[in-house]
C-alpha positions as CSV (number, residue, x, y, z in Angstrom):
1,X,4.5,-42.5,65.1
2,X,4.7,-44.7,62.0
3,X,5.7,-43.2,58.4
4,X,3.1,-41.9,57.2
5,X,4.4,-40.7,53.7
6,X,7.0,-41.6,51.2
7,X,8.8,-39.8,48.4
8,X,10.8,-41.9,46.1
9,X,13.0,-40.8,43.5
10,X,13.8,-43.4,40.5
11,X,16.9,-42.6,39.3
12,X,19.5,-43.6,36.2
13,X,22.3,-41.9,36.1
14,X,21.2,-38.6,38.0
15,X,24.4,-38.0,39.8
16,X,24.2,-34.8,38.8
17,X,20.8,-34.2,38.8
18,X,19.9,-35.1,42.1
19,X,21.8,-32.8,44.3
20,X,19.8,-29.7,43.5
21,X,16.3,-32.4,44.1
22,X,17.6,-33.3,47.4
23,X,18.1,-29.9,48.5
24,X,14.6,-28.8,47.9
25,X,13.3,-32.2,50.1
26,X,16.2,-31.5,52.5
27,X,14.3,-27.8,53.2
28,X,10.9,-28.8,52.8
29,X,8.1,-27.0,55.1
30,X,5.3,-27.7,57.5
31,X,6.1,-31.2,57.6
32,X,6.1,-31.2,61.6
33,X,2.9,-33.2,62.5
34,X,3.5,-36.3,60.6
35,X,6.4,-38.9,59.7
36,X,8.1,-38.9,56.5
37,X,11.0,-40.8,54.5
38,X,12.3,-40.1,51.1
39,X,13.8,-43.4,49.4
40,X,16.5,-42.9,46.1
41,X,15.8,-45.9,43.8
42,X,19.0,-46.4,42.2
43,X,17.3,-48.2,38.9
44,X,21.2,-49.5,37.7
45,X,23.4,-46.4,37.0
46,X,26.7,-46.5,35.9
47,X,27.5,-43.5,37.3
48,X,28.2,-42.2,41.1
49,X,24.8,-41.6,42.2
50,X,25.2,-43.9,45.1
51,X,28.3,-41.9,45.9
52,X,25.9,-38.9,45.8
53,X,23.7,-40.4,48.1
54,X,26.1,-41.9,50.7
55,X,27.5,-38.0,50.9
56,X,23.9,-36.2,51.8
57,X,23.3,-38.8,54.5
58,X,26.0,-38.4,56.1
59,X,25.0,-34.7,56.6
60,X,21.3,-35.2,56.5
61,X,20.3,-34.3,60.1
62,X,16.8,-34.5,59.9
63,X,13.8,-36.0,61.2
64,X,13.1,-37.7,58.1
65,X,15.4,-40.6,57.0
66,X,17.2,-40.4,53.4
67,X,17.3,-43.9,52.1
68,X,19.2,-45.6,49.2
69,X,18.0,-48.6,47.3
70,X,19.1,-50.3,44.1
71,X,17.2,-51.7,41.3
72,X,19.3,-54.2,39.2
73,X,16.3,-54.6,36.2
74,X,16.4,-51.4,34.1
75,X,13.1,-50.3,33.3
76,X,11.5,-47.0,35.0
77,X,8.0,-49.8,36.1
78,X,11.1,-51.9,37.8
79,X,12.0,-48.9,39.7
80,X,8.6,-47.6,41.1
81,X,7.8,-51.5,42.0
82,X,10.6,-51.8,43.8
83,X,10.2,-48.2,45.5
84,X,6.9,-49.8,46.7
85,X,7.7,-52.5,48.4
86,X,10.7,-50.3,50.4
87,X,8.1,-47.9,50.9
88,X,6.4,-47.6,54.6
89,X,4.2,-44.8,54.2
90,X,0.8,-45.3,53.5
91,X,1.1,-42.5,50.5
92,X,4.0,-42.9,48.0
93,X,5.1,-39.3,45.9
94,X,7.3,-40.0,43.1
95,X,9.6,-37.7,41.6
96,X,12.2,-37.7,38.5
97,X,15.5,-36.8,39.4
98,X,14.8,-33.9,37.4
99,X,11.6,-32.8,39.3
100,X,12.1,-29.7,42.0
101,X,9.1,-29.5,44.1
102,X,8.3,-26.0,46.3
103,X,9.3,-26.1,49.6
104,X,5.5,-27.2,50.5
105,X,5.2,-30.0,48.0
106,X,5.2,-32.9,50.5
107,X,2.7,-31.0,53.0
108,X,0.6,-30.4,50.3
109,X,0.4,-33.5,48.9
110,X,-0.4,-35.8,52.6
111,X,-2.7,-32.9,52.9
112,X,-4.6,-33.6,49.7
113,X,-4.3,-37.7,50.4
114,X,-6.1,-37.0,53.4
115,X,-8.9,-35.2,51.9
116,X,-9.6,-37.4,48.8
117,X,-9.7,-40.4,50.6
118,X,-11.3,-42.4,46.9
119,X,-8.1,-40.8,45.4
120,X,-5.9,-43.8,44.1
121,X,-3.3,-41.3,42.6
122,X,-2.9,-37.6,42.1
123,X,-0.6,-35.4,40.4
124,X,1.4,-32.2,40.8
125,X,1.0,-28.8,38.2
126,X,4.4,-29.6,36.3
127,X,5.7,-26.4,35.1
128,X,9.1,-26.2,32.5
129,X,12.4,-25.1,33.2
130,X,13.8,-24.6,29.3
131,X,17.6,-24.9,29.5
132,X,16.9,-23.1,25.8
133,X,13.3,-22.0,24.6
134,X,11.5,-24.4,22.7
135,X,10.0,-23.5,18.9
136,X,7.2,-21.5,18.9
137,X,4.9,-23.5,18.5
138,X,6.3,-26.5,21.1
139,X,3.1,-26.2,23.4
140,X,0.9,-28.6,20.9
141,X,3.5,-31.1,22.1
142,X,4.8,-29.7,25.5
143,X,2.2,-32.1,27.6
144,X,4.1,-35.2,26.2
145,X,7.3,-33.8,27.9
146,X,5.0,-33.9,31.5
147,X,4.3,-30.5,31.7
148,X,1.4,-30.2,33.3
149,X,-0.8,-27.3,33.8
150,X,-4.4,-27.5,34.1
151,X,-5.5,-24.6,35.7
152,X,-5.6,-23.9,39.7
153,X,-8.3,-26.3,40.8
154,X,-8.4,-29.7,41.8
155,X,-9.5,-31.8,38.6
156,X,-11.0,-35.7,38.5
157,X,-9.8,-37.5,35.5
158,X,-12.9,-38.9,34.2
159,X,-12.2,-42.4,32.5
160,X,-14.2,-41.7,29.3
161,X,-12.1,-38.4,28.4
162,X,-9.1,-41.3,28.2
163,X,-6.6,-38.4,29.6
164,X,-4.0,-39.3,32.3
165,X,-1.4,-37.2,34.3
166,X,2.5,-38.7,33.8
167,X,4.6,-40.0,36.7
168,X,6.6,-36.9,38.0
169,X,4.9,-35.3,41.0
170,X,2.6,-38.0,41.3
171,X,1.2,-39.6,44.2
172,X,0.0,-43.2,44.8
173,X,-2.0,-44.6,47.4
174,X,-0.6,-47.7,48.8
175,X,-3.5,-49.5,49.5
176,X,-4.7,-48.6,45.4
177,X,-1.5,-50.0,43.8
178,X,-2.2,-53.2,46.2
179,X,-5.3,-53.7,45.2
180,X,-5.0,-52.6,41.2
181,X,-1.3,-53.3,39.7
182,X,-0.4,-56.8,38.5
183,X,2.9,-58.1,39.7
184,X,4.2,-58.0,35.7
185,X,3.9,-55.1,33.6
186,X,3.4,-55.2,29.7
187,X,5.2,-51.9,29.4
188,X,8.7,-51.4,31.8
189,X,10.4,-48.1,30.3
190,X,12.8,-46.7,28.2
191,X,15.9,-48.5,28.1
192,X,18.8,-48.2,25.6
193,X,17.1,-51.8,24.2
194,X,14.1,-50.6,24.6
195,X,12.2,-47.6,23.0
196,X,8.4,-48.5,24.2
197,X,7.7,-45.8,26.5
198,X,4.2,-45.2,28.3
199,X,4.2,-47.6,32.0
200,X,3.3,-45.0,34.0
201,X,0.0,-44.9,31.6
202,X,-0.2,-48.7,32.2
203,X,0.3,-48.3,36.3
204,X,-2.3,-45.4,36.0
205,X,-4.7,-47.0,33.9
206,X,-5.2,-50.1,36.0
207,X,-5.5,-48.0,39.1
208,X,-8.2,-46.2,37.8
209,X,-9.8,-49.5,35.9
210,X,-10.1,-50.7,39.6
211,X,-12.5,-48.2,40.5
212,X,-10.0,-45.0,42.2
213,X,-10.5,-41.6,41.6
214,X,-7.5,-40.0,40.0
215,X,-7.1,-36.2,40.5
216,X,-4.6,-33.4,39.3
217,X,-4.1,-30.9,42.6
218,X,-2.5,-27.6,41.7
219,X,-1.0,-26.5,44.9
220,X,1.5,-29.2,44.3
221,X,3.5,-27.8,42.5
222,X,7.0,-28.7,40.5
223,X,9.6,-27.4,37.9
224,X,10.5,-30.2,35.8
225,X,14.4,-29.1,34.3
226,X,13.8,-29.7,30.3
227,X,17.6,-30.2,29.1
228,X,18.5,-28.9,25.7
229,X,19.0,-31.9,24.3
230,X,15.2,-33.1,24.9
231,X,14.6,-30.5,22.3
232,X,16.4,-32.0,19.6
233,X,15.1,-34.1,16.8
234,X,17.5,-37.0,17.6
235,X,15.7,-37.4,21.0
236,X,12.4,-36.3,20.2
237,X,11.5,-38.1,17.3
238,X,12.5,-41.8,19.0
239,X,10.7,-40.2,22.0
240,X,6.9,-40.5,19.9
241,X,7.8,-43.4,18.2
242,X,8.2,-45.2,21.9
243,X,4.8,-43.6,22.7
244,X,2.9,-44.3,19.8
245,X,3.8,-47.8,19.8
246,X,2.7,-48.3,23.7
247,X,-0.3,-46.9,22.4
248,X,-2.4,-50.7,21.9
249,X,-1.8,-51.4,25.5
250,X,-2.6,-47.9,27.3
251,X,-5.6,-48.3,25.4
252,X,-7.2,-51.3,25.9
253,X,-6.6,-52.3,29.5
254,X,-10.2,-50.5,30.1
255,X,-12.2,-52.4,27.7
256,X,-14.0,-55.4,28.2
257,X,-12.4,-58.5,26.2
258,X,-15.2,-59.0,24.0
259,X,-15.3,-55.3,22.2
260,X,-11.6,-55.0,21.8
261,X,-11.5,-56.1,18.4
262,X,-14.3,-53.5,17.9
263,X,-12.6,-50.7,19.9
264,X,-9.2,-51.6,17.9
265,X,-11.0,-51.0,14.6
266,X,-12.2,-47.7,15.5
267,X,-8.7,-46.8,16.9
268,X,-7.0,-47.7,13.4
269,X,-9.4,-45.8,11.1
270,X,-9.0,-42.6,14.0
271,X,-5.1,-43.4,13.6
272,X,-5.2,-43.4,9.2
273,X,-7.8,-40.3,9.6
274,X,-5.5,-38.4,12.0
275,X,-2.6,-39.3,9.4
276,X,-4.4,-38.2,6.4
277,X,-5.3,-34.8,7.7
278,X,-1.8,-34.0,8.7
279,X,-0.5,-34.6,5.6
280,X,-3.3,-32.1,3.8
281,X,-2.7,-29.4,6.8
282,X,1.2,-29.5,6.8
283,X,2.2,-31.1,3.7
284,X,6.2,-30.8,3.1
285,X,6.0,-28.9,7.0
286,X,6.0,-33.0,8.1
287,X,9.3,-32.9,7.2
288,X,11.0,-29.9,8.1
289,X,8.7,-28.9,11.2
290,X,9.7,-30.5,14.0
291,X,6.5,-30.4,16.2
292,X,4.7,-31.6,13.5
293,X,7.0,-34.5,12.2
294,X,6.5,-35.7,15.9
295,X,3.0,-35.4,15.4
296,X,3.5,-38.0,12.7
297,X,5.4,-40.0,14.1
298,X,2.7,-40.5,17.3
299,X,0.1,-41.1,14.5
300,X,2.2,-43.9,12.2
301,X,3.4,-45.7,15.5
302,X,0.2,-45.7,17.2
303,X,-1.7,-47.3,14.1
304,X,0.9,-50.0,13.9
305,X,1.0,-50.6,18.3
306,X,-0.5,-53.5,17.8
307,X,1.5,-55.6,15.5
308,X,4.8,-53.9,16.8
309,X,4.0,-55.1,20.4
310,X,3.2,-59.0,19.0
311,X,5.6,-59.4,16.6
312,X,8.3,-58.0,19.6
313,X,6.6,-60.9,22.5
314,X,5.4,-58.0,24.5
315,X,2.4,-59.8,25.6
316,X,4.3,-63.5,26.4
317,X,7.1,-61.4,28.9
C-alpha cells in the first residue's frame, strides 16, 4: 500500500516543544487500514531539534515512518513548500510544533478527505491551552492567535464572507495545492527580519480562488499551547502590525484586475471608518487596553498595506 496521508510539522526552534507533539502522533488511533508518514520540517533552527528528532526515531517502532527534513530559507511558506514536495500522501495535515491533536486526529482527518472529495483544505477546532489566562476580554482577539471554534458541525467557507481558517490543524489536498499555489509567494512568514505575517491566508486564498471547497470539521480536534509570553504587549502588538500590513495582498488575490483599484478604495475608507469609531468607543482605552490597542494597530496597518508592501519590494521578490 502506498502513503496515503502525511502530517508535517514546520518547525523553528521547537526542541522543546516537539516532544510532547510527537507523543500524541506516536499513540495515535484507528489508523490500521491505511498508510501514513509524519515528516518534521526543520525550517533553520539553531537549536537541537534535529537532535530531538534523530532520538524518537531511533525508538519509533511503528508502522508509520518519522521523517526529518530541513529547510535552509526561513519563512513558515518555505517550510510548508518544502513539506510538500517530501510529502507522499495524497492528503498533507500540518501542525505547529505547538499543536497537540487527540489521539484520533489523523483518522479523523483521511476520514473527512475521503468524504469531501471538492475539499481543497480543511481545518481542525483549535482549542487554547493558556499557560496564564488571558484579559477578560481576550476572545474579541483570541481568533487571531488560531483558536478556532466554530461550533460542532462541518462548515464551508463561503468566499464572499472573506473568512479563512489559519494553518495549524489544517489539511491540504495534494492535488489542490498542485493545481492552485504559485511556485513564489508574496507573503513567506515571520522572521526576525520580517514582521509581515499572513501566508497561510495567501496559500489558502489561492486554493480557494481556484475553485476548492474549504471546510472547518470539528471532530478534528487540537490544543494549541498559548505561552505566556504571546500575551504580552511586546509580542502582541508587532504581532497585528505584521497582519495588518499583509492585509493588501490576502485581499486582493480574489478580485479581478480591473476592480482592484475600486475594491482598494472601498477597503481604505472601511479601514479610516473602522479607525474613527475606535477612537469614539475607547478613547484613552487605545492606549492602556491591550485588546483594544491591537485592535488599532490591525486597523492603522491594514489602511497603509498597500504602500508598506511597495515601498518594501514585496511584489518584485
Amino acid at each position: 500500500m502506498s502513503i496515503e496521508f502525511t502530517v508535517a510539522i514546520p518547525t523553528y526552534n521547537g526542541a522543546n516543544r516537539l516532544p510532547e507533539l510527537l507523543d500524541k502522533l506516536h499513540n495515535q488511533v484507528n489508523t490500521e487500514n491505511f498508510q501514513w508518514e509524519i515528516i518534521v520540517v526543520d525550517n533553520n533552527s539553531t537549536d537541537n531539534t534535529a537532535q530531538i528528532v534523530q532520538e524518537y526515531q531511533v525508538n519509533w517502532q511503528k508502522p508509520y515512518p518519522l521523517k526529518y527534513a530541513f529547510e535552509p530559507q526561513q519563512g513558515a511558506a518555505f517550510a510548508r513548500k518544502h513539506a510538500v514536495q517530501e510529502a507522499q500522501g495524497d492528503l498533507i495535515g500540518f501542525l505547529d510544533d505547538d499543536n497537540y491533536p487527540n489521539l484520533n486526529w489523523v483518522a479523523t482527518a483521511y476520514s473527512f478527505g475521503h468524504k469531501y472529495l471538492q475539499a481543497g483544505a480543511y481545518a481542525s477546532q483549535i482549542h487554547p491551552l493558556w499557560e496564564v489566562e488571558p484579559p477578560e476580554n481576550f476572545q474579541r482577539i483570541a481568533a487571531f492567535l488560531a483558536i478556532t471554534e466554530r461550533g460542532n458541525l462541518p462548515l464551508l467557507y463561503q468566499p464572499e464572507k472573506k473568512l479563512l481558517p489559519p494553518s495549524a490543524g489544517l489539511v491540504i489536498r495534494r492535488k489542490a495545492w498542485l493545481e492552485s499555489i504559485p511556485n513564489r509567494f508574496i507573503l513567506t512568514g515571520r522572521t526576525t527580519e520580517n514582521m509581515v505575517t499572513s501566508e497561510d491566508l495567501e496559500m489558502l486564498s489561492y486554493i480557494q480562488k481556484s475553485g476548492w471547497e474549504i471546510w472547518y470539521n470539528p471532530e478534528m480536534e487540537i490544543f494549541h499551547k498559548i505561552s505566556a509570553s504571546r500575551l504580552t504587549r511586546g509580542y502582541l502588538i508587532p504581532f497585528f502590525r505584521g497582519i495588518g500590513l499583509s492585509r493588501f495582498v490576502t485581499r486582493m488575490i480574489n478580485v479581478q484586475p480591473c476592480l482592484r483599484p475600486i475594491v482598494l478604495l472601498a477597503y481604505l475608507l472601511n479601514d479610516v471608518r473602522k479607525i474613527i469609531w475606535h477612537l469614539v468607543k475607547y478613547k484613552t482605552k487605545v492606549q492602556t487596553d491591550l485588546v483594544a490597542a491591537c485592535e488599532m494597530q490591525l486597523f492603522v496597518s491594514s489602511l497603509i498595506s498597500p504602500v508598506y508592501l511597495w515601498q518594501k519590494g514585496y511584489f518584485h521578490k
